[in-house]
N, C-alpha and C positions, 0 to 999 in steps of 0.2 A: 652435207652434199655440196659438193663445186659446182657453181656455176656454167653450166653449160654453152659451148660456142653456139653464137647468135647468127644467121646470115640473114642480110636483107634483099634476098629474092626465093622467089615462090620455088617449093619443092619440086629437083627436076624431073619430069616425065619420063626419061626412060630408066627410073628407078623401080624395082619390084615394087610390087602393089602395097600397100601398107594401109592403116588407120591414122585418117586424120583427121585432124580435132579443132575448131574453130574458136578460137577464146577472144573476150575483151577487157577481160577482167570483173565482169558481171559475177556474181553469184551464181548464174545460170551456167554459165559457162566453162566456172572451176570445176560444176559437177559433172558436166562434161567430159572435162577432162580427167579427172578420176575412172569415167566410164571407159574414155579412151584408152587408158593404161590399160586397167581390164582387159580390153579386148584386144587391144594387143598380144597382153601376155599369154590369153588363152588359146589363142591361135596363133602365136609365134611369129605373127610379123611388127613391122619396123614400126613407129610413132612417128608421126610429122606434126606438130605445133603449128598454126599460123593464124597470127593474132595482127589483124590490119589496121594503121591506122589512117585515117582519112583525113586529112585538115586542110586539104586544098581547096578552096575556092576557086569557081571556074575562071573568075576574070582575078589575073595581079597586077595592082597599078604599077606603073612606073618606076621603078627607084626603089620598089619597096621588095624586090627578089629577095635580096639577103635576109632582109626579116624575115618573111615567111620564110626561106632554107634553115634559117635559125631555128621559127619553131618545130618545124618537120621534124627537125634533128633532136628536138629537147622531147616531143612527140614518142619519136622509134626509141629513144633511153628510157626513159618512162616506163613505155608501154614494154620494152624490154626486160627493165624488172618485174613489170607484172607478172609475166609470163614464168620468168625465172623461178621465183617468190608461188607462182601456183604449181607449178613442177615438183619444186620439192614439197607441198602439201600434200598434193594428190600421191607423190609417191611415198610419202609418211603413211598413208592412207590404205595404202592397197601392198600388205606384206607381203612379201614373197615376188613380190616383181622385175624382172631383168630386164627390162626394156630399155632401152637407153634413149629418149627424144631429140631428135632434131629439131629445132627452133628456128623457126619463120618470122620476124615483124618486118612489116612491107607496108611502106604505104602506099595507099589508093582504096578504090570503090572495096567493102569487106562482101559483096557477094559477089562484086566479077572477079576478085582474088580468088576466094573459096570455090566459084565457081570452072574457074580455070584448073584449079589445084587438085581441083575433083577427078581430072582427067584418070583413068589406069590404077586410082586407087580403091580396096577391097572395101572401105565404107566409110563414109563423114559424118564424122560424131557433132551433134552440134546442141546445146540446152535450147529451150523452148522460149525461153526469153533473153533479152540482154540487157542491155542498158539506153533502151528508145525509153522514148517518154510517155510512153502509154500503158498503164500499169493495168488495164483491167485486156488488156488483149491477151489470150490464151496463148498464142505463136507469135512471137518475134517477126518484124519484117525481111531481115534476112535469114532465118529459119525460115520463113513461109515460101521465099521465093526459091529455096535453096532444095526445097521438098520436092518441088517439082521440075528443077531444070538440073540439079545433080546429076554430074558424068558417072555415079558410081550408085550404090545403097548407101539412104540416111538411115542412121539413128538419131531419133531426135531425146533426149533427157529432160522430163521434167525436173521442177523442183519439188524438194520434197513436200509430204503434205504437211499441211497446218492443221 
């Protein structure tokens, strides 16, 4: 599978309704997107990807803009293979799929992205954990906020059992 074009802005709003799928590269969140294909494919709409990255500090000193733009930049490459790299798993994973994904990496806040993105679309797939550091919590911080201020229907994906 090719590499899929990346853009780095949020899925446009006056696009038909689609499924879209929140990843970080988490465990949680590949399975996610495996569910996303699914449902897409079974209801015949679009896939939108959008995997946020966040590395801005509120305050930048002085002099130090280009560093940080540096890393934002080595950030969204990264985090854009991720994405990539979980695409073609999930779609190794789910035969028979034609969905083709549009791919989202943006940085900034990953629930006011997902939250905005939520706008018009048919449902936001999103795993139940991610990659926070609290490993005995049932629902993810941005799963948990995102359950209840979503502009659409969440599904949420566990991980499998143990």
């Amino acid at each position: 599978m090719r590499p899929l074009p990346v853009s780095h802005e949020l899925p446009p709003t006056d696009a038909e309704p689609g499924v879209l799928v929140g990843v970080d590269g988490s465990d949680g969140s590949l399975w996610a997107l495996e569910r996303a294909l699914q449902e897409a494919h079974v209801h015949g709409l679009p896939l939108r990807v959008l995997a946020a990255v966040n590395p801005t500090p509120s305050v930048v000193t002085a002099g130090l803009e280009d560093v940080m733009q540096d890393s934002v930049d080595r950030l969204l490459v990264g985090m854009t293979d991720v994405v990539q790299r979980g695409v073609a798993a999930a779609s190794a994973n789910v035969p028979g799929a034609t969905v083709a994904p549009t791919l989202h990496v943006v940085a900034g806040d990953p629930i006011t992205l997902l939250l905005d993105a939520s706008a018009r679309q048919h449902t936001l797939v999103l795993g139940a954990r991610g990659n926070g550091g609290f490993s005995r919590l049932l629902v993810g911080s941005v799963a948990s906020a995102l359950l209840f201020h979503a502009l659409c229907p969440v599904l949420l994906v566990p991980g499998p059992k143990r």
